[in-house]
C-alpha positions in Angstrom: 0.0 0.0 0.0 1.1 3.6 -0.9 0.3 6.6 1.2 0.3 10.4 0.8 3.0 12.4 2.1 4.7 15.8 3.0 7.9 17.1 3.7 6.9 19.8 6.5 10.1 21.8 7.2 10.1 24.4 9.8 11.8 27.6 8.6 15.4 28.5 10.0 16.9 31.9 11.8 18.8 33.4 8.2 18.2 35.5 5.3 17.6 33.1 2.6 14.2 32.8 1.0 11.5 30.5 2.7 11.7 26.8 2.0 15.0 26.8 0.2 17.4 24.1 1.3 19.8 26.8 2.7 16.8 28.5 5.0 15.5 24.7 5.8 14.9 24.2 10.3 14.0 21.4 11.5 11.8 18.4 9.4 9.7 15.5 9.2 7.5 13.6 7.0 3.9 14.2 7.6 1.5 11.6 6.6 -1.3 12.7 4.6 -4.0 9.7 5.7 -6.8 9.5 3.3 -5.5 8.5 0.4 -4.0 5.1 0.7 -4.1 2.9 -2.1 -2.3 -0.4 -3.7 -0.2 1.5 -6.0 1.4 4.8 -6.5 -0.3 5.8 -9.2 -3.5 5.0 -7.4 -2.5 7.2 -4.1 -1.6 10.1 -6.5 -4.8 10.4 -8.3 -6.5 10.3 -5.0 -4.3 13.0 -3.5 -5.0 14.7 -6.9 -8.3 14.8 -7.0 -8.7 15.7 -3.3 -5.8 17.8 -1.5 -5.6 17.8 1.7 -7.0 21.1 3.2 -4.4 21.2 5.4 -1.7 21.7 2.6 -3.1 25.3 2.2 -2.1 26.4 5.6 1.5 24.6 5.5 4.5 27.1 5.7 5.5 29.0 1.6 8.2 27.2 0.1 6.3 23.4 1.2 7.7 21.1 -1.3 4.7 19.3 -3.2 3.4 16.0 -1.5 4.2 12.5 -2.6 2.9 9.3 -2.5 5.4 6.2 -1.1 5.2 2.8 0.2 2.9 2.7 4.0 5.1 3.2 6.6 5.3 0.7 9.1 3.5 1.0 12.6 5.3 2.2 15.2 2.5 2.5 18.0 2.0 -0.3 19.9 -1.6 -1.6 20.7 -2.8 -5.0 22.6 -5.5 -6.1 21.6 -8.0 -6.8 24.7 -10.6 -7.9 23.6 -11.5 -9.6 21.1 -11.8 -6.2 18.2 -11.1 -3.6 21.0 -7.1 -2.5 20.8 -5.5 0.0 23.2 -2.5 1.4 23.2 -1.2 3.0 26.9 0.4 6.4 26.8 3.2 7.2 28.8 2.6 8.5 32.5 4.7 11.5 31.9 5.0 14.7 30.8 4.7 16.0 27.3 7.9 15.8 25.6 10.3 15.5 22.5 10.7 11.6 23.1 7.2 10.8 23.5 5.6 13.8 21.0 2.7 13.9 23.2 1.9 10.0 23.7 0.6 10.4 27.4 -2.6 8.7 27.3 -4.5 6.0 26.3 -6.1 5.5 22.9 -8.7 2.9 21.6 -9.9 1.1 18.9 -12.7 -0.9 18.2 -13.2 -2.9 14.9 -16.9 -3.8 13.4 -18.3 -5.4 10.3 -18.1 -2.3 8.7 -15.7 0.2 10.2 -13.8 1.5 12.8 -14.1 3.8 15.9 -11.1 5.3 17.4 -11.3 6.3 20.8 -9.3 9.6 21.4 -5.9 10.9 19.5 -3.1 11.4 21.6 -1.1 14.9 21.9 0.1 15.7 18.3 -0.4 15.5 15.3 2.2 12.8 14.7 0.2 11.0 17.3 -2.6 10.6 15.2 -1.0 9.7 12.0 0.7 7.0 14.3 -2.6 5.5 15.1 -3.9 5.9 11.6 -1.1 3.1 10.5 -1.4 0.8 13.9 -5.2 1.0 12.7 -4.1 0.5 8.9 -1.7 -2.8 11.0 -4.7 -4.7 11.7 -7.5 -4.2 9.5 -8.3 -2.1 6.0 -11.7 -0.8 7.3 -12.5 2.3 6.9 -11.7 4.6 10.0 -15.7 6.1 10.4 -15.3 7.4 13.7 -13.2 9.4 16.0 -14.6 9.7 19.3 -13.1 12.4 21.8 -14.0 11.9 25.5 -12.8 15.5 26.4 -11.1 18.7 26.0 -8.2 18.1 26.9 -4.9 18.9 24.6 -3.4 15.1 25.1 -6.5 13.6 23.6 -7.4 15.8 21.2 -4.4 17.3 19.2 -4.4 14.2 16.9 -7.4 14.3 15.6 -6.9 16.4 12.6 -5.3 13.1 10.7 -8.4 10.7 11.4 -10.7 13.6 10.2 -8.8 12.9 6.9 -9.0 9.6 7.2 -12.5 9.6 7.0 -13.4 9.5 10.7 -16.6 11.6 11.9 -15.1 13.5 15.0 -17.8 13.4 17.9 -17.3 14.9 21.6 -19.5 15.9 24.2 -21.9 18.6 24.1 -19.8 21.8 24.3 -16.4 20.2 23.7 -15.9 22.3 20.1 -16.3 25.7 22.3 -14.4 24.6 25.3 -11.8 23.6 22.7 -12.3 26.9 20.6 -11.6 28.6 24.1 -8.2 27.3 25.4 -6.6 26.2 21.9 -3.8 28.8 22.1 -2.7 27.4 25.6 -3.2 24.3 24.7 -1.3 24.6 21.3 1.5 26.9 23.1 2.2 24.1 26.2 2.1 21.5 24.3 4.6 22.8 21.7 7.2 23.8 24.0 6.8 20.5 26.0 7.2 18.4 22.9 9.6 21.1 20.5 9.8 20.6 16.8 9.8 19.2 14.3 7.7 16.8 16.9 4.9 18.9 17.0 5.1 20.3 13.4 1.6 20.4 11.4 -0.2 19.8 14.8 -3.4 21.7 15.3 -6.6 21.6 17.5 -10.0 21.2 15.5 -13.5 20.9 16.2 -16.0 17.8 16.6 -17.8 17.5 13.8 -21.0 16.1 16.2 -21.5 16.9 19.4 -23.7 14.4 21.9 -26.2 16.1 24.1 -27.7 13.1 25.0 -27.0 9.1 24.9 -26.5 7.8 21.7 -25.3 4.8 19.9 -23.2 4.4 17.1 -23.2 0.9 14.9 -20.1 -0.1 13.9 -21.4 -3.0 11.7 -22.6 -5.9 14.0 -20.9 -4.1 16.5 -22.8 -1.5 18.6 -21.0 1.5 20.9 -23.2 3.2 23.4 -21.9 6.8 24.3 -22.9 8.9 26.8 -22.4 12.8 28.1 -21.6 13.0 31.7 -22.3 15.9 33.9 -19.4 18.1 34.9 -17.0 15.6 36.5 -13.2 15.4 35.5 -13.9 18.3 32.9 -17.1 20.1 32.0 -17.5 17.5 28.6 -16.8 14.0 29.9 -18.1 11.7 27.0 -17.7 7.7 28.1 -17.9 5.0 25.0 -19.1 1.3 26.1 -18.6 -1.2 23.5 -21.3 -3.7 24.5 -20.1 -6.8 22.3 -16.8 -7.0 24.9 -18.3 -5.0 27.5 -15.8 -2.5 27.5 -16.0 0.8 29.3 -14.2 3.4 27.7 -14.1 6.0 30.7 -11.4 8.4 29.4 -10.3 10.6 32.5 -13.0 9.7 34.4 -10.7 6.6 35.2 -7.3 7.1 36.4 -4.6 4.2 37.4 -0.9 5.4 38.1 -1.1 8.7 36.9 -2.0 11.4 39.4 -6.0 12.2 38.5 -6.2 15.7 37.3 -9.5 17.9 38.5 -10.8 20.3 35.6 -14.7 20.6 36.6 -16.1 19.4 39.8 -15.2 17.4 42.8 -18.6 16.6 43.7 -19.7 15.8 40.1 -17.0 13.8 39.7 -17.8 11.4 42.6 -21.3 11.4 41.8 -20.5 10.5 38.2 -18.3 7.4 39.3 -21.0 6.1 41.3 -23.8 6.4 38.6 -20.7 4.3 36.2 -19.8 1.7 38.7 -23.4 0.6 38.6 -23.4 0.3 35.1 -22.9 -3.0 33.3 -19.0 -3.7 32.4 -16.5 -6.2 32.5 -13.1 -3.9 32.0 -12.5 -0.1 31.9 -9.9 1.4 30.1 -8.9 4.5 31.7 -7.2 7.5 30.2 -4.5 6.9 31.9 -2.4 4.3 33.7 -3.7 0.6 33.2 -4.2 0.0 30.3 -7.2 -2.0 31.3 -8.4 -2.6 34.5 -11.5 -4.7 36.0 -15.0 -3.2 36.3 -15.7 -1.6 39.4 -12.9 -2.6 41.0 -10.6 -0.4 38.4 -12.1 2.7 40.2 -11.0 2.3 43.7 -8.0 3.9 44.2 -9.0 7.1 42.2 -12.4 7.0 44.6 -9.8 6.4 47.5 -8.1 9.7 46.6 -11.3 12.2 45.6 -12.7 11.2 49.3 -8.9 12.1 50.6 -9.2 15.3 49.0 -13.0 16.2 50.1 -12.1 15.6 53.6 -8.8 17.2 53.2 -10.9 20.0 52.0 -13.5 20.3 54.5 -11.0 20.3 56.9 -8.9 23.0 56.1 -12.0 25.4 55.6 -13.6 24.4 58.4 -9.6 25.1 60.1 -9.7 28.5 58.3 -6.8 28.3 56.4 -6.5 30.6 53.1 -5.9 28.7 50.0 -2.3 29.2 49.4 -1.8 27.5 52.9 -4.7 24.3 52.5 -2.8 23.2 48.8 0.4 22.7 51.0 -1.6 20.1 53.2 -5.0 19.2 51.3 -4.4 15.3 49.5 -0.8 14.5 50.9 -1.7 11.4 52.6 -2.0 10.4 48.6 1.2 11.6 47.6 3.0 7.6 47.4 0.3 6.6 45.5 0.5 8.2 42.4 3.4 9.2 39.6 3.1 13.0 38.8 1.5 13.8 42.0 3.4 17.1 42.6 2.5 18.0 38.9 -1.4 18.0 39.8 -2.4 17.7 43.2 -2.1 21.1 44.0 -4.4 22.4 41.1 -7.0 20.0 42.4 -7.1 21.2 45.8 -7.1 24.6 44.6 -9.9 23.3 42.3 -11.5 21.7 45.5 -11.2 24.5 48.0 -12.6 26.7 45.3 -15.9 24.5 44.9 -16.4 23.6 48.6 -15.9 26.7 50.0 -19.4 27.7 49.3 -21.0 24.4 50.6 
């Protein structure tokens, strides 16, 4: 198989004309998904007859794109089920090594497509998952399924779009991504650096779910469903009902310190409504990569109580805010990687929502 293909070079400090070899920064070949096809010729006539919009916003001087053999898979999914694949992100920060893989991504495989569950933090992410996708099956890629805003799940979206995937997110997710796209584009750039992050932008759903829906893969149903303000204020969860997997996105930490975004309260509230609802495994956005259903939930249960009473407890104490993040959760601290990165925000998070209880 033959796939389209870009040279994307960033330009360099110098006085030379844009794109010229002499003026050249850093580089890396950007797939072009959406165009694959047995034979050169073939992928070029697609490419042809539909560029990629993308191309019109790529730096003056771009070379043309070009069509060459697939390139081999380099993400690596288990497959969990039988048609359900994950693939566990890193429990780190963004950076060059990773490009942003720090968090778990899905696929699940019907009779007549597939859904891919979230996109990881670049846009070389999700051209990664368009091939480990492209590894296993030549469905069609129908669906791309965002359970939230945030930047490490969504920034490799853009890719799938092209691939023919219908974005979908929670109710509200396009304008809560509209809002923080320059922060989210600016942190994760730095963290990752180019060329990593080259060609990497945030873009809309192209649905968004108000209510539950289902989605039919062939043979294969997904149930998805809108949370109330939890984790973030756009929690979408994706059951797959043939395996009876839970796809809980960060709703469902395991090793990773659980980052608050929305509401403490909801959040607890929301975990108890899920942990009476019919699954075998959950795949959490972070951590696991699969974990058994409830069970999977307790130690991020264990740690929202431990920050509720933590909370109460310093307001009812009357300490001010910059002194309760200092003491609020600590008891936690051994129990989670990247707990100084994020426990702090979600007592400040906490304090903030239970001070007017």
């Amino acid at each position: 198989m033959f796939e389209a293909m870009v040279t994307l070079c960033l330009a360099a400090a110098g006085g030379n004309a844009p794109g010229t070899a002499a003026d050249a920064g850093p580089c890396r070949v950007m797939l072009l998904p959406g165009h694959g096809a047995p034979d050169r010729a073939g992928c070029a006539a697609t490419l042809a007859a539909r560029p990629p919009a993308i191309l019109t916003d790529l730096p003056a001087g771009t070379p043309a794109p070009f069509c060459a053999p697939r390139p081999a898979a380099t993400l690596d999914f288990a497959e969990v089920a039988p048609g359900v694949h994950v693939h566990r992100g890193e429990v780190a920060e963004p950076d060059p090594d990773n490009r942003g893989d720090v968090a778990n991504i899905g696929f699940v495989i019907g009779d007549d497509g597939v859904a891919v569950i979230d996109a990881g933090g670049s846009r070389a992410l999700g051209e990664a998952v368009y091939l480990a996708v492209r590894a296993v099956t030549d469905k069609p890629v129908t669906h791309l399924i965002l359970t939230h805003m945030h930047p490490d799940h969504v920034l490799g979206a853009e890719p799938l779009r092209e691939a023919g995937a219908e974005v979908i997110g929670h109710a509200g997710l396009g304008r809560a991504l509209a809002e923080r796209a320059d922060s989210y584009l600016a942190g994760f750039a730095a963290g990752i650096g180019q060329p990593g992050f080259a060609g990497s932008r945030i873009i809309g759903p192209d649905r968004e779910v108000a209510g539950a829906e289902t989605i039919d893969l062939g043979g294969r149903i997904l149930d998805l469903v809108p949370r109330a303000t939890a984790h973030s204020p756009n929690d979408l969860t994706v059951f797959d009902r043939a395996s009876a997997t839970l796809f809980a996105g960060d709703l469902v930490f395991d090793d990773h310190a659980p980052a608050l975004d929305g509401s403490l309260r909801g959040w607890q509230a929301v975990l108890a409504a899920m942990r009476a609802e019919a699954a075998s495994r959950v795949v959490p956005g972070h951590g696991g990569p699969v974990l058994p259903w409830p069970e999977g939930a307790a130690a991020l249960l264990r740690y929202l109580d431990v920050l509720s009473a933590d909370t109460r407890a310093a307001l009812d104490a009357g300490l001010p805010l910059s002194a309760a993040t200092d003491v609020i959760g600590q008891d936690e601290a051994a129990n989670w990687r990247l707990f100084g990165l994020f426990n702090a925000r979600n007592a400040t998070v906490a304090y903030t929502e239970m001070e007017w209880d």
